[in-house]
Each structure stands twice: as structure tokens, then as C-alpha cells.
N, C-alpha and C positions, 0 to 999 in steps of 0.2 A: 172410201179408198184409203188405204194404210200404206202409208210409201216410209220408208228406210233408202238409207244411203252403208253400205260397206263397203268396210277398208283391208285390204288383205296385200299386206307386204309379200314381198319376194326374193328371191338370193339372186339375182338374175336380173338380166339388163333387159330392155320393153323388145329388141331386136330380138332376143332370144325366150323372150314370155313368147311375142307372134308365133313361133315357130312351135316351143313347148305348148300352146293350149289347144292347135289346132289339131297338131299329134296325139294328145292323149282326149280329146275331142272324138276321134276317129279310133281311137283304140276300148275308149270307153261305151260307143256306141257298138260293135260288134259284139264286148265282153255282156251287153247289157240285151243283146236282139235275138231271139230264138222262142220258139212254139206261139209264132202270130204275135208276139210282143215283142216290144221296142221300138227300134227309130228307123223307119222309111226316110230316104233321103228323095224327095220329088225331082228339085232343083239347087246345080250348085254352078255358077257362074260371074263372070265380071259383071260387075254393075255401073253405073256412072248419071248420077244426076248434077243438077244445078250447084250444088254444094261439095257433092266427097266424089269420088270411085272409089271402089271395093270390091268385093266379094259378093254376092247377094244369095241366099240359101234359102229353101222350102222345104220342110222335112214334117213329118206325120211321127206323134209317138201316141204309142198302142199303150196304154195301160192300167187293164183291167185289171190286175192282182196288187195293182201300186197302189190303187186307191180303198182307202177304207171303208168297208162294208156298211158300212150304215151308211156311206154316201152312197155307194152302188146299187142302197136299194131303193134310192128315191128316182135314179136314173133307167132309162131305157137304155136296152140293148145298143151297143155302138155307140155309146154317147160317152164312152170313155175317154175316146180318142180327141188329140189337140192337136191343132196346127201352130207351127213355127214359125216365123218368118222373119231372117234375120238380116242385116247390112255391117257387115264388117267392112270397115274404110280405117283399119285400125292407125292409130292409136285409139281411134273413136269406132264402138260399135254401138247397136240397136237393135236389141230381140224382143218380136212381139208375139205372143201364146195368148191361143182364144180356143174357142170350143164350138162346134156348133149348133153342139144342143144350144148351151147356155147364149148364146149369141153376142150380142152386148150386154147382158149381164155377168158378165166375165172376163178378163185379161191380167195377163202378165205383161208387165211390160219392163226389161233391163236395158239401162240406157248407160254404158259405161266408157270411162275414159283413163287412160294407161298411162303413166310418168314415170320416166328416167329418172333415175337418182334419189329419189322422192321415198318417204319413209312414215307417206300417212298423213302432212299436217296441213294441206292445203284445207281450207275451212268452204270451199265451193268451187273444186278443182271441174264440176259442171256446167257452173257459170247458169247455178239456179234462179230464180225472180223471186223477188221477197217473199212473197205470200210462199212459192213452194220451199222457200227457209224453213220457215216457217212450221209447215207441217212434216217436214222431214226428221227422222232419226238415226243418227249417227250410231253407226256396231264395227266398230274395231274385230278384225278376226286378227285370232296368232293363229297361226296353223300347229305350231308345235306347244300349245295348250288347250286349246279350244277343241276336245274331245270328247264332253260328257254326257251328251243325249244319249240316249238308250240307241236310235238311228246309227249313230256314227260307233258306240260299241260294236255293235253289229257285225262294222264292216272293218274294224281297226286289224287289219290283217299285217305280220311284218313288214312288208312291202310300202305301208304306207305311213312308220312312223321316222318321221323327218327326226325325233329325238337322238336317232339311231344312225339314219342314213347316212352315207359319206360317196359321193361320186370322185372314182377313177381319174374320168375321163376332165374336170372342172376344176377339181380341187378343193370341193366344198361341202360343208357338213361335219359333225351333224348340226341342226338349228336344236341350240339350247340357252336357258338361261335369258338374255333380253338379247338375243340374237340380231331381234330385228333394228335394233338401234345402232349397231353393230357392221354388221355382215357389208361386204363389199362382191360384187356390185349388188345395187338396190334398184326397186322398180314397185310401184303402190298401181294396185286396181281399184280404181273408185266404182263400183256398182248401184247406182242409183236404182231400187226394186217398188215399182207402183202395182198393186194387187188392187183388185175389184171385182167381189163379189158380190153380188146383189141380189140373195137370195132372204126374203121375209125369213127373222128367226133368228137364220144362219153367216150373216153376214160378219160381224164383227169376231163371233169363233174362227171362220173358215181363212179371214183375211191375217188375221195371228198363227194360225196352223200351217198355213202355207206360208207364209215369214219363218218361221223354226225351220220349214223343211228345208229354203232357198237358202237360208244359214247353214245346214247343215252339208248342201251339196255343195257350196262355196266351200269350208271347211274340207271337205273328201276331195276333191275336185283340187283344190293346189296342192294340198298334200299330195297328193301320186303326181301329182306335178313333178315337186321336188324330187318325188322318189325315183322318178324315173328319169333321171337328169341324162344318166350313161347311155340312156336310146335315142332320145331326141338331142343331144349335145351335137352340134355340128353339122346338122342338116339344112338344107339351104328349101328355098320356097320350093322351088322346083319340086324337089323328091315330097313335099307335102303334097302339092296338088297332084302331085302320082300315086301319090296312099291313098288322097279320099276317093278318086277316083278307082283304085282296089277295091276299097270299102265300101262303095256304094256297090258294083256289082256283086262284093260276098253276103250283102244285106237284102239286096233283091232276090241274089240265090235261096237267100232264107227264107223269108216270106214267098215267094216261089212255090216253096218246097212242100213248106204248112199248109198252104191254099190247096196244092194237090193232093196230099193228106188227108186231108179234111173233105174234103169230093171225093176223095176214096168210099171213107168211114161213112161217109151218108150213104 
């Protein structure tokens, strides 16, 4: 298992992160779901155990063309596909990704915690156990540097460079220079990432390749954050749980649609 901890500051207060990740959460799954790919939403409702209440979510993501061909060819049909299962009780959430080919030779697991005012330096803002210190590694993101995988070339479309951006509606931007040391208001995501793959061989390549990639969507993923400040600026929980609830029925429509498609063409 190869576990990391990230830090990825923000311009933006933890009330108004809740509201920006859920939004573009929901905005990024639609932009991402089409021809039997992407993210099935199962289950999205309040949750409430011994410890939090929250949000509690099941969603299926399809991705056969996401994965690399050499892995595709050691896997059976339908074995592409991963389950999600997350607990938002935020400032504290919990996402856990398995497979079920792989079974328990496989998981994701993100266990993150959210701070107001906070600019990165809390040194176990998880309140880890020694031994997991221990095996933990510290990754700093800027968003507005930390662009250079071939991955995030890819995707670096105007829209998503915070070097640039400046919101209307906030009064903020663009993030430059050591912004993050700077910027008012502030807010740090600690994302504790536990990878485990346990495939003879493949294990120790695949637990590092999938660490690059979960950097990578961390990195993409606040960027359009920022960028998209002037959409989600000012929306209240309410009109969120009215969007995902939009986007879960425009995402069923989808897959829907492909399935009869696809029963067609047979």
C-alpha cells in the first residue's frame, strides 16, 4: 500500500469550498458521461451514524477507454468498472473505490479534512497514528503551478488557468506568484490517498501510476474550481442538492439511452 497525504490551498472560505466542489462535482460528471461511459449515480442521500451525519453517495464509473491498454488486456470484459462509496459529513469526508473483479486486491481509499484560514501547515490536520506518520508522504499542490504531466497538458484549456482567471462576482484573481501565502480568504484540503494494489509483478508500478494520476485530478479538479468561481459564487446548499438531483436524472437519461442503442445495433 503506498499512501500520500495532499495539500492543495484555496482562495476561498471551507463554506464556500462545500458548495464549489459539490457544483463542479456535478458539472464535471455530466461533461465526463456519454457513449456507456462515466459516472452512474446509484445512491445520493442523508446519512447519519454514531459519529458524523452527512451526505452518503454510490455511484458506478464506467472506464473502459481511461484505462491503459496493457491493463485492459489482462482484464475481462466489465471488469473495468469501479464502485464508489462516499460520506461527506464535511468538513470531514471518506471515499472509498474497489473493483470487483479485483476484489480486495484493490482500493482507493480518500479520507480528507477541510480548514478555514489554514494555508497547508498543519503537520497531521488527520490526526494520523504514528506508524501511519510514518508511512505517509507529504505533496504540496499549487494549482497555479503544478501543471506539467503530459495528463494535465492535455486538458489545460483557457478555462482552467487560475494564472489568468479573475471572478466578477468575488473579486479574486488571478492566483499568481506565491498567491497562496497571500490570498484572502484561505482554506487547505488535506487528502490523505491509500492505494492498494496487489497484483504479483504489478503492484508497486500500478500503486505509483495511480498516485500521479490522483495528483493530477486533484490539480484539474481545483483549478476549474477557481475558475469557475462566477457559477457557483453565491449558491446556497439548497439549489446544490437541486442540481445533483438534475444530474443524476440527465446521467441516467444517458446511459438510458446507450443501452437502447446498443439493443438496437445487436
Amino acid at each position: 500500500m503506498l499512501i500520500k497525504e495532499y495539500r492543495i490551498t484555496n482562495n476561498c472560505t471551507n463554506a464556500e469550498y462545500q458548495v464549489a466542489q459539490l457544483y463542479n462535482v456535478a458539472e464535471m460528471s455530466k461533461a465526463e458521461s456519454g457513449g456507456g461511459e462515466g459516472v452512474e449515480v446509484l445512491t445520493n442521500e442523508p446519512y447519519e451514524d454514531e459519529h458524523r451525519k452527512g451526505q452518503y453517495t454510490h455511484k458506478i464509473y464506467h472506464l473502459e477507454s481511461r484505462i491503459p491498454s496493457w491493463i485492459r488486456s489482462l482484464m475481462p470484459a466489465g471488469a473495468t468498472k469501479c464502485q464508489e462509496k462516499a460520506w461527506n459529513a464535511f468538513p470531514w469526508c471518506k471515499t472509498v473505490i474497489t473493483n470487483d473483479y479485483m476484489q480486495e486486491s484493490f482500493s482507493v481509499t480518500v479520507e480528507s479534512f477541510h480548514v478555514d484560514g489554514d494555508r497547508g501547515q498543519l503537520q497531521n490536520a488527520l490526526n494520523l497514528s504514528p506508524e501511519k506518520l510514518k508511512q505517509r508522504e507529504v505533496v504540496t499542490i499549487d494549482v497555479a503551478k503544478d501543471a506539467q504531466s503530459y495528463y494535465l497538458q492535455t486538458f489545460n484549456a483557457a478555462k482552467e488557468d487560475v494564472t489568468r482567471s479573475f471572478s466578477q462576482k468575488a473579486l479574486r484573481g488571478p492566483l499568481q506568484g506565491d498567491w497562496a501565502k497571500t490570498c484572502d480568504p484561505v482554506m487547505t484540503c488535506y487528502k490523505l490517498v491509500s492505494i492498494e494494489f496487489k497484483w504479483y509483478g504489478l503492484q508497486t508500478k500500478m500503486e505509483s501510476y495511480m498516485h500521479s494520476i490522483e495528483r493530477d485530478l486533484f490539480t484539474k479538479f481545483h483549478r476549474e474550481l477557481f475558475c469557475s468561481m462566477d457559477q457557483w459564487h453565491g449558491l446556497t446548499m439548497e439549489s446544490i442538492r437541486e442540481m445533483e438531483k438534475r444530474t443524476k436524472e440527465e446521467l441516467d437519461d444517458k446511459f438510458a439511452s446507450h443501452a437502447a442503442t446498443t439493443t438496437v445495433a445487436k
